[in-house]
C-alpha positions in Angstrom: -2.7 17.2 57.3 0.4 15.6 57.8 3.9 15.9 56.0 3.5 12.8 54.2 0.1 13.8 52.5 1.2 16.9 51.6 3.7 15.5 49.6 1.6 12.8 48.3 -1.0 15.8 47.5 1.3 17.9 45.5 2.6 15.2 43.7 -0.8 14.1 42.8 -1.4 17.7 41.5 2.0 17.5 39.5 1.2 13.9 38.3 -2.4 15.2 36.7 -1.0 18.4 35.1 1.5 15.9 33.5 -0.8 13.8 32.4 -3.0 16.8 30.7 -0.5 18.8 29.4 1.5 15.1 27.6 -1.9 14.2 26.3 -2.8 17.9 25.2 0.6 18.1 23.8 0.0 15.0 21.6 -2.5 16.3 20.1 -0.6 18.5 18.0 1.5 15.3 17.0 1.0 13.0 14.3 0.0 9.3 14.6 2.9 7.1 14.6 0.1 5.2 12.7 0.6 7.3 9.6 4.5 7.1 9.3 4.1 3.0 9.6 1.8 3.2 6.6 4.2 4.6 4.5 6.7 2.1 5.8 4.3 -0.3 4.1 3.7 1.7 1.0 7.1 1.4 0.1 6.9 -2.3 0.8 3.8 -2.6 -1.7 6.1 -0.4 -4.3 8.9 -2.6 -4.2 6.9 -5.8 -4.2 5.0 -4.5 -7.3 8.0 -4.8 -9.3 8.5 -8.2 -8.7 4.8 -9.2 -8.8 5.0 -7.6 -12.4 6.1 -10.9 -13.5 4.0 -13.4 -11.4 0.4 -11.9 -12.9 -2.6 -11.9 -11.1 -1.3 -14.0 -8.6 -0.1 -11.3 -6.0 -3.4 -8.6 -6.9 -5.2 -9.2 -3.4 -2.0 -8.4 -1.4 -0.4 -5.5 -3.7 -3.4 -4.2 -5.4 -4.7 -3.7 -8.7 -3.1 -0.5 -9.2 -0.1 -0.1 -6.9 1.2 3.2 -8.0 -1.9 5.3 -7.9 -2.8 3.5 -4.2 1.0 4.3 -2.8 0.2 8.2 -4.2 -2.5 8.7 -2.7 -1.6 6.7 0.6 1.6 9.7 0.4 -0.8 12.6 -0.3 -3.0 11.3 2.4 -0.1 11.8 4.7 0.9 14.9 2.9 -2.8 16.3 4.3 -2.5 15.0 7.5 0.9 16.8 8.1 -0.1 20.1 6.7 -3.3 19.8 9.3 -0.7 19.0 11.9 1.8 22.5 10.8 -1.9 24.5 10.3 -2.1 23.6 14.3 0.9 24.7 15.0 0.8 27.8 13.4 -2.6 28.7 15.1 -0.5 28.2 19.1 1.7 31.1 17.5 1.8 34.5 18.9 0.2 36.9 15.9 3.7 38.7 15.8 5.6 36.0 15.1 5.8 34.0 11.7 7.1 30.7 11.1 10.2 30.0 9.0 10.6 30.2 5.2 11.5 26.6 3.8 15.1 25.8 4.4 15.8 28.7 6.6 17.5 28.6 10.3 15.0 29.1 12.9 14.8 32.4 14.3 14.5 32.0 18.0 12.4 33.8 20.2 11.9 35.0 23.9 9.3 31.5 24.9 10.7 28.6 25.5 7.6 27.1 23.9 7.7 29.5 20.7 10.7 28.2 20.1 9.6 24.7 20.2 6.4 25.5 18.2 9.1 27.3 15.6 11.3 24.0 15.3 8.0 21.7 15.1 7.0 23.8 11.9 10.3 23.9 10.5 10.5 19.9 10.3 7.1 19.4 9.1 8.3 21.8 6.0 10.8 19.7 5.2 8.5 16.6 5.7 6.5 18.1 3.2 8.7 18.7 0.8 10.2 15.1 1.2 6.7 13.8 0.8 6.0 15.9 -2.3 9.6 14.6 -3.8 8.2 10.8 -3.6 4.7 12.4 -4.7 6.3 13.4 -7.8 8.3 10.4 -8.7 5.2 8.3 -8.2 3.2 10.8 -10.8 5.8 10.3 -12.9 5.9 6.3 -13.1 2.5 7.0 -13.8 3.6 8.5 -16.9 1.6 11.8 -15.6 4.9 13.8 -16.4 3.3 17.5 -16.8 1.7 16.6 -13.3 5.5 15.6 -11.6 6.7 19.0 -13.0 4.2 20.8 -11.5 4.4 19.1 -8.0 8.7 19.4 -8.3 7.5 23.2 -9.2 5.9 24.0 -6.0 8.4 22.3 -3.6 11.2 24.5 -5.5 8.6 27.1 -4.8 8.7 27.2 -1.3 12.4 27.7 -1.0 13.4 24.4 0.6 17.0 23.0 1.5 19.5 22.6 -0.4 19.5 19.0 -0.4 15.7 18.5 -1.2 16.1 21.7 -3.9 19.1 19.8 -5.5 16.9 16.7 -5.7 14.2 18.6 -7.4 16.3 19.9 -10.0 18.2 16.6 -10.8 14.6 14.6 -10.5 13.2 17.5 -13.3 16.3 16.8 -15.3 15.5 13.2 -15.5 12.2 13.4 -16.5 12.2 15.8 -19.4 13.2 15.4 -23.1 15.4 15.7 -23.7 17.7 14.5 -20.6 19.3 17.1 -18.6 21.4 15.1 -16.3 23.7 16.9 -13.5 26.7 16.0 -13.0 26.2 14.8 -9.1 23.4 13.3 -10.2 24.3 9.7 -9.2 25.4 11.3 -6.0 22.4 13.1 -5.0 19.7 10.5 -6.1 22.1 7.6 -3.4 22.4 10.5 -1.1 18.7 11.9 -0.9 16.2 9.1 -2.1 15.3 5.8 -0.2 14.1 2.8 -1.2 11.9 2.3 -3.9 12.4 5.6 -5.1 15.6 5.7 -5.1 15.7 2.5 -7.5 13.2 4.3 -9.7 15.4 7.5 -10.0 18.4 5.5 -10.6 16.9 3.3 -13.1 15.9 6.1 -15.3 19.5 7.9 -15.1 21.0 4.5 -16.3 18.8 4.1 -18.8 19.2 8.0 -20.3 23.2 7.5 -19.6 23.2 4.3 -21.4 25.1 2.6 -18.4 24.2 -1.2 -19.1 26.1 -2.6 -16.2 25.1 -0.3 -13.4 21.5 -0.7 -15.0 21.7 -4.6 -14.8 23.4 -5.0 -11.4 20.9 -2.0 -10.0 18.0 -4.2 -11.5 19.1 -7.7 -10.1 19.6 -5.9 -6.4 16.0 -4.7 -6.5 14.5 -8.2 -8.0 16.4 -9.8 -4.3 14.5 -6.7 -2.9 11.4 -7.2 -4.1 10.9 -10.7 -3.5 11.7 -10.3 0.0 9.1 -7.8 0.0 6.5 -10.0 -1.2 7.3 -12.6 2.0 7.5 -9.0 4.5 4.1 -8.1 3.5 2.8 -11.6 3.8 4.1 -11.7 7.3 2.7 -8.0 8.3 -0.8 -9.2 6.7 -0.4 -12.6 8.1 -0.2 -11.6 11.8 -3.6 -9.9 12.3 -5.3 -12.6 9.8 -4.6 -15.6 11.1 -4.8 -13.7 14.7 -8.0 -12.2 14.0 -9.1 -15.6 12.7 -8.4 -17.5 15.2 -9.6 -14.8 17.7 -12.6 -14.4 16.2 -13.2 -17.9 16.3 -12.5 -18.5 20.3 -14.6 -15.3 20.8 -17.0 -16.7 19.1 -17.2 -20.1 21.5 -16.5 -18.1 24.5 -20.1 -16.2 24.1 -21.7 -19.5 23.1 -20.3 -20.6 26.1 -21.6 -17.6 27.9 -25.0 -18.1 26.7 -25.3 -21.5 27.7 -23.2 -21.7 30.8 -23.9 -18.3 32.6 -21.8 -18.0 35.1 -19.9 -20.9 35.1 -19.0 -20.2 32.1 -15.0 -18.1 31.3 -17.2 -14.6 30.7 -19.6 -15.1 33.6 -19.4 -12.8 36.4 -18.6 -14.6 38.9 -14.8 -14.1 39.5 -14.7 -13.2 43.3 -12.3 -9.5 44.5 -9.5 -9.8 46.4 -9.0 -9.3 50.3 -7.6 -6.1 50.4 -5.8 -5.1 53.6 -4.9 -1.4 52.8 -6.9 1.7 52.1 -7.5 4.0 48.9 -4.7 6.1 50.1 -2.0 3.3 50.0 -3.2 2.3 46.7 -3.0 6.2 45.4 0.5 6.4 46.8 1.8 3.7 44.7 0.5 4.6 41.7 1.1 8.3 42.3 4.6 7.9 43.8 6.1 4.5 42.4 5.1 4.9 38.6 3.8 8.7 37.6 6.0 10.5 39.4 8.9 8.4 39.6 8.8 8.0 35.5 7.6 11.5 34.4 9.5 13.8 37.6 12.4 12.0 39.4 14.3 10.2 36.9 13.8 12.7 34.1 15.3 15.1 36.0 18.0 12.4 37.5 18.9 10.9 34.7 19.9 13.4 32.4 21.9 15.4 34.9 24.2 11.8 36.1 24.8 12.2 32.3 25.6 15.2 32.1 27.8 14.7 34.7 29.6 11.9 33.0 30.2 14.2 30.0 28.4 12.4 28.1 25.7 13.7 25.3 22.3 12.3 24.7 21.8 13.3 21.7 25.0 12.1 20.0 23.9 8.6 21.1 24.1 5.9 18.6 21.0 4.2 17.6 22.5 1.5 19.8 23.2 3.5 22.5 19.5 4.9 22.5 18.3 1.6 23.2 20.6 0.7 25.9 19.8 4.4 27.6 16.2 3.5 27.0 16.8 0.1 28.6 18.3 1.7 31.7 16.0 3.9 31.8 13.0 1.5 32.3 15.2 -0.7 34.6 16.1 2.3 37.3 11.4 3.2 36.5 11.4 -0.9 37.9 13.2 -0.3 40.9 12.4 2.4 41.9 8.3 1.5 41.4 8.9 -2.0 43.0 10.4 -0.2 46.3 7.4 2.1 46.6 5.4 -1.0 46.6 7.3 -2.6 49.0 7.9 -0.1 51.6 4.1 0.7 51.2 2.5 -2.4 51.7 5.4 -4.1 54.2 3.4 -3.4 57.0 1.0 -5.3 55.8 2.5 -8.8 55.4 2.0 -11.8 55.5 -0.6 -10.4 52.0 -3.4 -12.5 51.7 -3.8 -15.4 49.6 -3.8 -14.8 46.2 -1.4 -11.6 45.5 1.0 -11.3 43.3 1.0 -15.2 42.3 3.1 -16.4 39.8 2.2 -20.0 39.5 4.7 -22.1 36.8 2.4 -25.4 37.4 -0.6 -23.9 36.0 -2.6 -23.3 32.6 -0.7 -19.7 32.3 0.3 -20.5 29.0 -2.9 -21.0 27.6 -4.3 -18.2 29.3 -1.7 -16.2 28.1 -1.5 -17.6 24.4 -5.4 -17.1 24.8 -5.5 -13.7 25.3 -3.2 -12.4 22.7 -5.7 -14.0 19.7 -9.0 -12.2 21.5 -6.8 -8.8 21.6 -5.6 -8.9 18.1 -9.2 -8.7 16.8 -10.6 -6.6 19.0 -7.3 -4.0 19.1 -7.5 -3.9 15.5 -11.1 -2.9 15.3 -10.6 -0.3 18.1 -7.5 0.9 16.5 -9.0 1.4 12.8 -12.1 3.5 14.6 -9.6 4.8 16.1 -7.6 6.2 13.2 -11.2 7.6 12.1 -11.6 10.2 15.3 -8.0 11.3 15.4 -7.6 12.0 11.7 -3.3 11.2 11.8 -3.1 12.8 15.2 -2.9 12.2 18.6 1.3 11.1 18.8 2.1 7.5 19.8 5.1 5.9 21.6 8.6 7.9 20.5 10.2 4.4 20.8 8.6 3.2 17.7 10.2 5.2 15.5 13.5 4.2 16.9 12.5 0.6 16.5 11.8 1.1 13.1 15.4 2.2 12.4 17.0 -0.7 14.5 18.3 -2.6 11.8 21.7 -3.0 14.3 20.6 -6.6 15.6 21.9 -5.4 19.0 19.9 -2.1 19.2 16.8 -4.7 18.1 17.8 -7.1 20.9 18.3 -4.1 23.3 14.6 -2.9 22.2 12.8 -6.1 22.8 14.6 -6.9 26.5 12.6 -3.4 27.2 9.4 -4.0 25.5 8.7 -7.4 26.0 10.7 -8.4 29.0 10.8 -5.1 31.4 7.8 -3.5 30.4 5.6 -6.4 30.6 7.3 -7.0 33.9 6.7 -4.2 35.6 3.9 -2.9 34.1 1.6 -6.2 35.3 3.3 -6.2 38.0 2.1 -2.5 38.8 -1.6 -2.7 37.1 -2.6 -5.9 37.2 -0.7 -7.6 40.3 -1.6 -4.4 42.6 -3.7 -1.6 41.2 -6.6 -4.1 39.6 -7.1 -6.6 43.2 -6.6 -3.3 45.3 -9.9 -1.8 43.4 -11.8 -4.3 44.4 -11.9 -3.2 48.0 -14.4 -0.6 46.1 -15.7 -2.1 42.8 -16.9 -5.4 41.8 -14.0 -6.9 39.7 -15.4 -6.0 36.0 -14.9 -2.2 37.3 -11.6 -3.0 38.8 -10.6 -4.3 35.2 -12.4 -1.4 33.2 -10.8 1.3 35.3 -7.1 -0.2 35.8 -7.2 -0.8 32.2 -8.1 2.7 31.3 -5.5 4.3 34.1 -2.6 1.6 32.1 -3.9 3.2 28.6 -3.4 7.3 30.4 -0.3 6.0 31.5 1.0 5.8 28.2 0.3 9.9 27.4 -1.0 9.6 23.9 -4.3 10.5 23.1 -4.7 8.1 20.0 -3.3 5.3 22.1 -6.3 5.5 25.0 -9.0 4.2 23.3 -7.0 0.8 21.8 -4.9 0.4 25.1 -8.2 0.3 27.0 -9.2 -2.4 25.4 -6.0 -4.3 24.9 -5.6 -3.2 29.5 -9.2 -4.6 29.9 -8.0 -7.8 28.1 -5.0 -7.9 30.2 -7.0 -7.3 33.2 -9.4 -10.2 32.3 -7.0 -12.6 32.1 -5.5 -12.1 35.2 -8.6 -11.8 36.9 -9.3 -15.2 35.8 -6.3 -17.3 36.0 -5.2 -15.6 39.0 -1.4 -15.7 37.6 0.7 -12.6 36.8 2.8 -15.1 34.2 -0.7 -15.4 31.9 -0.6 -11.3 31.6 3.2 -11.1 31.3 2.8 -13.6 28.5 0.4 -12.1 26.6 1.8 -8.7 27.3 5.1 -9.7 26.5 3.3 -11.6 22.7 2.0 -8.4 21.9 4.9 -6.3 22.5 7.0 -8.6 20.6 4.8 -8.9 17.7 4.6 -4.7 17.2 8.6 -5.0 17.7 8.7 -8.1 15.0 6.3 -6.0 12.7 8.2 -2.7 13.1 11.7 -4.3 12.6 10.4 -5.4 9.4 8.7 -2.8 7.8 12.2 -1.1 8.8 14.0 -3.3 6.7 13.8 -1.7 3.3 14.6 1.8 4.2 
């Protein structure tokens, strides 16, 4: 065996006990999925109070009763997260136990111990947070013995001090008569968001009798709430009118199917490429120039040069995240365009019909096309989805930073990644190479089913597989059939802008 496939063989070994352990490891994580719901929860809450006065017009997108739904959407995720710390618990060694609430986290001899440790000491406090908003919402409900008792426990379990003060201020509030701390303006600002916090406030003007913080607290959530109404509109207007239309082209693509056969846009007749290399050239690439190169060589790279620089990573500014995440991707596109290169050089002139990019072409259509057909069928996937994982299986870190980029440079820095670079290299890697190079060994329908389920692995969460399949074999599809890496850019580049869009927004009102 020679030099060169040893190395190729060991980093095939290191690339699939990555891949295992990152999708074993999100397991134990909760859906991104879960956190975005609440996002929208609090959207619902705020638009509630403005759709107070329109009627029954605004029912079918709040609800009829918005409260009660927005509790138990919170205790739903309350479950979910004390399923996720139960997990935890169970990778512990018997000898060790897991932090009381609020207390520093005794560290122990394994690495991983210690990471199990931290893990179960934020989900405590997510907890407690979640049973803070659990309360308030029991209370609006004029259930007041019931927000006692749920304040009760959380001071129960000896949390912070910042979630205990909040307790006791909270209990203060809702009791007659009035027990009002003296910080308790500051610690309501300080520890409540959003809705709640305008809920909390409201009730300590009102019991203080303080007419013009009341009013001017009142008018701010009114400009609140109405925007809400239009967020929600948007969020729920995407995937409608998407799903609509999709459905509907769907719908005249199998009629077409059925009476066209193969000459119709489903048929099977889309010929494979002429593929000049062998399985082995194929593996290196994908081995070398994207698993290895994004989850060995530039991790470890990376944050050394910055080390280096004397610079801390996690100091960054939300800002600086992005543009480190940007960099990041940008160094992961180099470096996986140069494997490609230097291993299919020897191989030029290509054949006719790689890596086309075609400007004077139906690519927008095809493009444009594609996104409506993957917004049905992703959100179908994705809702079955949510049903097998039960709130776990992780998702994309970058997510949750999106949803805090209300800096419009961070958001800008975000989107260049996600729906310029990534879409980029990503069909340039999957579609543009890995999906024609299959078809040296697989009719093209295979070449699209496995490429598309290789581009869902490569993403390392389990609840992402199953709807990135489908969203890959889309992908896959349409480049198979307009033969133009600009129709999957496109339509990668839609969708990753529309998540971005959707995110930015439901950040908005934090």
């Amino acid at each position: 065996m020679t030099r060169k496939r040893l190395i190729l063989l060991f980093l095939t070994v290191f690339a699939i006990a990555k891949i295992f352990l990152s999708l074993g490891a999100s397991w134990n994580e909760p859906q991104v999925q879960s956190r975005l719901q609440l996002f929208q929860t609090d959207l619902v809450l705020h638009g509630a109070e403005f759709a107070t006065e329109q009627g029954d017009r605004l029912t079918a997108l709040l609800g009829k009763d918005t409260y009660l739904e927005a509790q138990k959407q919170y205790e739903k995720a309350k479950k979910e997260v004390e399923q996720n710390r139960d997990r935890l618990q169970a990778q512990l060694a018997p000898e060790i136990s897991s932090p009381d609430r609020g207390q520093a986290v005794e560290f122990v001899e394994t690495p991983q111990q210690n990471q199990i440790l931290e893990a179960i000491a934020q989900i405590d406090r997510e907890i407690d947070e979640l049973d803070v908003n659990v309360g308030i919402l029991q209370a609006s409900r004029g259930e007041l013995k019931t927000a006692r008792e749920t304040w009760q426990n959380v001071q129960g379990r000896s949390p912070s001090f910042n979630i205990a003060n909040t307790v006791g201020t909270l209990q203060g509030l809702w009791q007659e008569p009035m027990d009002i701390a003296s910080d308790a303006e500051i610690t309501l600002q300080n520890n409540l968001k959003g809705w709640f916090r305008f809920q909390a406030l409201s009730r300590l003007y009102e019991g203080t009798q303080q007419e013009k913080a009341l009013s001017s607290l009142q008018a701010e959530e009114e400009a609140i709430s109405q925007g809400a109404i239009v967020k929600l509109a948007f969020i729920a207007g995407i995937p409608i009118v998407g799903g609509v239309f999709g459905i509907s082209l769907l719908l005249v693509l199998l009629a077409q199917w059925i009476l066209q056969k193969e000459r119709s846009l489903l048929g099977t007749s889309a010929k494979g490429w002429e593929v000049a290399w062998d399985g082995e050239v194929t593996w290196q690439v994908l081995i070398v120039g994207f698993f290895a190169l994004s989850q060995l060589i530039l991790p470890l790279v990376i944050p050394l040069a910055i080390a280096l620089l004397g610079l801390n990573i996690a100091a960054f500014s939300l800002a600086e995240k992005a543009l480190y995440i940007l960099i990041t991707y940008l160094l992961m596109t180099m470096g996986g365009f140069s494997v490609l290169y230097f291993s299919i050089r020897s191989f030029f002139p290509l054949p006719e019909g790689w890596f086309r990019f075609q400007w004077l072409s139906k690519w927008v259509l095809w493009g444009m096309g594609g996104y409506f057909v993957a917004v049905p069928l992703v959100l179908i996937v994705s809702l079955v989805n949510q049903q097998i994982w039960q709130g776990q299986g992780g998702g994309n870190p970058i997510i949750l930073l999106a949803l805090q980029a209300q800096d419009r440079w961070a958001l800008f820095l975000f989107w260049i990644t996600a729906a310029l670079a990534a879409p980029v290299f990503e069909e340039i890697m999957f579609r543009g190479f890995l999906l024609p190079s299959l078809t040296r060994y697989v009719p093209v329908w295979g070449a699209i089913g496995i490429s598309g389920l290789i581009f869902a692995i490569a993403h390392l969460s389990l609840a992402e597989v199953l709807p990135l399949t489908v969203l890959g074999i889309i992908l896959g599809f349409v480049y198979a059939r307009s033969r133009n890496l600009l129709a999957s850019i496109l339509l990668h580049s839609l969708w990753n802008s529309g998540t971005l869009l959707s995110l930015f927004i439901l950040g908005s009102n934090t």
